[in-house]
C-alpha positions as CSV (number, residue, x, y, z in Angstrom):
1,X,0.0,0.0,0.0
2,X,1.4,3.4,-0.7
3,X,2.0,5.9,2.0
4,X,-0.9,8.3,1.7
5,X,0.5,11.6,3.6
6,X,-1.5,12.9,6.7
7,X,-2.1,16.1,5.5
8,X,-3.3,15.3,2.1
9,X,-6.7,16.3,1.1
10,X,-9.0,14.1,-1.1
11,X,-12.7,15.0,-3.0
12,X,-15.0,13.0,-4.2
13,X,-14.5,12.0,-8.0
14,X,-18.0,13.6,-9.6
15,X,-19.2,13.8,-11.9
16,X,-18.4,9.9,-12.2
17,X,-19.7,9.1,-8.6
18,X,-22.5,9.5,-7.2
19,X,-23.3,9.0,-3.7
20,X,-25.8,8.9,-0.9
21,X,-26.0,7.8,2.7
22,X,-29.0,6.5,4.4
23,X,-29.1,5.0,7.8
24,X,-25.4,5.0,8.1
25,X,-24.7,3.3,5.3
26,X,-22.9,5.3,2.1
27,X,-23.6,4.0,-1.3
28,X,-21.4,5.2,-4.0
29,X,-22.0,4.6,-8.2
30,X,-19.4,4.7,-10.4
31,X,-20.7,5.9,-13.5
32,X,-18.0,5.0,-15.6
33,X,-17.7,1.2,-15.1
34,X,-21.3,0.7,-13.8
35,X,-19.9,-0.7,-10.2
36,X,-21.4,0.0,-7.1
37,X,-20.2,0.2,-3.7
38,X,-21.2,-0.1,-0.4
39,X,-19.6,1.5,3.2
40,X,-21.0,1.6,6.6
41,X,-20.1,2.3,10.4
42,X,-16.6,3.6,9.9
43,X,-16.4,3.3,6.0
44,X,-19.4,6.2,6.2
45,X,-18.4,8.2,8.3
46,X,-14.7,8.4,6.4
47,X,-16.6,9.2,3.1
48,X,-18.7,11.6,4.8
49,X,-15.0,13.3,5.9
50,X,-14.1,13.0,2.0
51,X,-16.7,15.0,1.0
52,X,-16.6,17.7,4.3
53,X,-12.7,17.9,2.0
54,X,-11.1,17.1,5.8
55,X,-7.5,15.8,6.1
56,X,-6.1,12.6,6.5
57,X,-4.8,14.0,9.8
58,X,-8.3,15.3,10.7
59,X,-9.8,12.1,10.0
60,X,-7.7,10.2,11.9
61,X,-8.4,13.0,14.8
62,X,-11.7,13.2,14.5
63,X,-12.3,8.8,14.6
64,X,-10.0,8.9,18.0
65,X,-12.3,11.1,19.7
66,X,-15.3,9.2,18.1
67,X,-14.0,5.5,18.6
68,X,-12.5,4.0,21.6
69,X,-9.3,2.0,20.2
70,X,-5.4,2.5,19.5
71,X,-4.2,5.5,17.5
72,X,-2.0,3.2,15.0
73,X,-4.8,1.4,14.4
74,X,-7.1,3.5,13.3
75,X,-4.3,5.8,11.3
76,X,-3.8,2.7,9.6
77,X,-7.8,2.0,9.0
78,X,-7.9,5.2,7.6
79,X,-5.2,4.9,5.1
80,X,-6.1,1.4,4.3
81,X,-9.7,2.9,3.2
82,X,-8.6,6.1,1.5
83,X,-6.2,3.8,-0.6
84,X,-9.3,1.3,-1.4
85,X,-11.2,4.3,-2.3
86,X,-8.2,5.5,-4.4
87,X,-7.9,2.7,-6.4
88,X,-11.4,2.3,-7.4
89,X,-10.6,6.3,-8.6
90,X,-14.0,7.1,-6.3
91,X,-12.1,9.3,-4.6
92,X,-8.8,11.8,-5.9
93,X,-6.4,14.3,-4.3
94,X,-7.5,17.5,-4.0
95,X,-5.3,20.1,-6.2
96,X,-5.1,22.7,-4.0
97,X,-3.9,20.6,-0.7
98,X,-1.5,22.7,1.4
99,X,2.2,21.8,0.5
100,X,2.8,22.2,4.7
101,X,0.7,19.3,7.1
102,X,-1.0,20.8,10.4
103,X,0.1,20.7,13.7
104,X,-1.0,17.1,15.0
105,X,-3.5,17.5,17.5
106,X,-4.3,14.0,18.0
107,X,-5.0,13.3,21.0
108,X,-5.6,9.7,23.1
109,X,-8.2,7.8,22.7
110,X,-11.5,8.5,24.3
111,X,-12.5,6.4,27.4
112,X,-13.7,3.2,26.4
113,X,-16.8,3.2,28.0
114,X,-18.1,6.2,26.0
115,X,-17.4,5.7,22.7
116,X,-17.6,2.5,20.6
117,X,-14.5,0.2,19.5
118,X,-12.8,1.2,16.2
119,X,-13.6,-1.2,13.7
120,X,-11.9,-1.1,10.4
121,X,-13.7,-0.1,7.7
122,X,-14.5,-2.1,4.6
123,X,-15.3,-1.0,0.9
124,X,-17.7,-3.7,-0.3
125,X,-18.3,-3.5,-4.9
126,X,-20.6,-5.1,-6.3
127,X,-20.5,-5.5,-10.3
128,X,-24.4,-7.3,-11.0
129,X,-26.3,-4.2,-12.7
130,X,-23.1,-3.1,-14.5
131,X,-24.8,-3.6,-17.9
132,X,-27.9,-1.5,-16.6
133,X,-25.6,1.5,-14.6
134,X,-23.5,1.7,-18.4
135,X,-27.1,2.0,-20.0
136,X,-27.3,5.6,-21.5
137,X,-31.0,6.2,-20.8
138,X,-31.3,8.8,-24.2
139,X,-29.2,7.1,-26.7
140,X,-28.8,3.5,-26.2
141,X,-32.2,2.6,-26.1
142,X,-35.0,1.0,-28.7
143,X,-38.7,2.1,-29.6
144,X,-40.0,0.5,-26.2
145,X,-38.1,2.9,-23.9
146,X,-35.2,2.3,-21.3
147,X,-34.0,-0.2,-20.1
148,X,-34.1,-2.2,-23.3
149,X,-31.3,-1.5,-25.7
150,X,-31.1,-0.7,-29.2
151,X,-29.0,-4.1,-29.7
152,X,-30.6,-6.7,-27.2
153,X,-32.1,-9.6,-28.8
154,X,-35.6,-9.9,-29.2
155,X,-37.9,-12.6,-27.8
């Protein structure tokens, strides 16, 4: 995995993703190669950080004071995610990140009878309406209307 650098700043990659979150869980569309994705618990509230444009270093921050667990741990949970996210391209750098990283204000973690144990997040993709997230609504369709395309055989 690469190093992803504390202070670096990510965005959301839209127009090609789309995303929502309901009930704590995130779902993200990739537009481009009709996956979908799925994130809850931790994996939501990193996106939700993503697209609030925080930090690596704020994220990280901002889980130890939400989640009772080690420091490394969740640094590395956070990484670990952000470079998931990378790869899929769902999320990229943001141009403008400052070329200096904050202070680090982390501080330790919260009691553990407060705040819930860090679990790591996960990035769950799912490929199964692929063929119908690629469909192009306007121009890919036949007389009878969307979903059916122009070139799918008749019955």
């Amino acid at each position: 995995m690469e190093q992803i650098l504390q202070h670096t700043t990510f965005r959301i990659n839209t127009p090609r993703v789309v995303h929502q979150t309901i009930d704590g869980e995130t779902i993200i569309i990739d537009f481009e190669n009709g996956a979908y994705f799925s994130a809850d618990g931790v994996g939501a509230v990193i996106w939700e950080q993503v697209a609030n444009k925080a930090s690596v270093n704020d994220m990280v921050h901002a889980l130890t004071q939400r989640y009772a667990g080690d420091s490394a741990e969740i640094k590395q949970g956070v990484e670990q995610f952000l470079f998931e996210l990378q790869r899929e391209v769902l999320i990229v750098p943001l141009d403008d990140t400052p070329s200096t990283p904050p202070v680090d204000s982390m501080t330790p973690g919260p009691n553990l009878t407060e705040c819930p144990m860090f679990q790591a997040p996960s990035l769950h993709k799912y490929t199964d309406m692929q063929d119908l997230l690629l469909l192009d609504p306007i121009h890919e369709v036949d007389e009878q209307g969307w979903p059916i395309r122009k070139d799918a055989p008749s019955e």
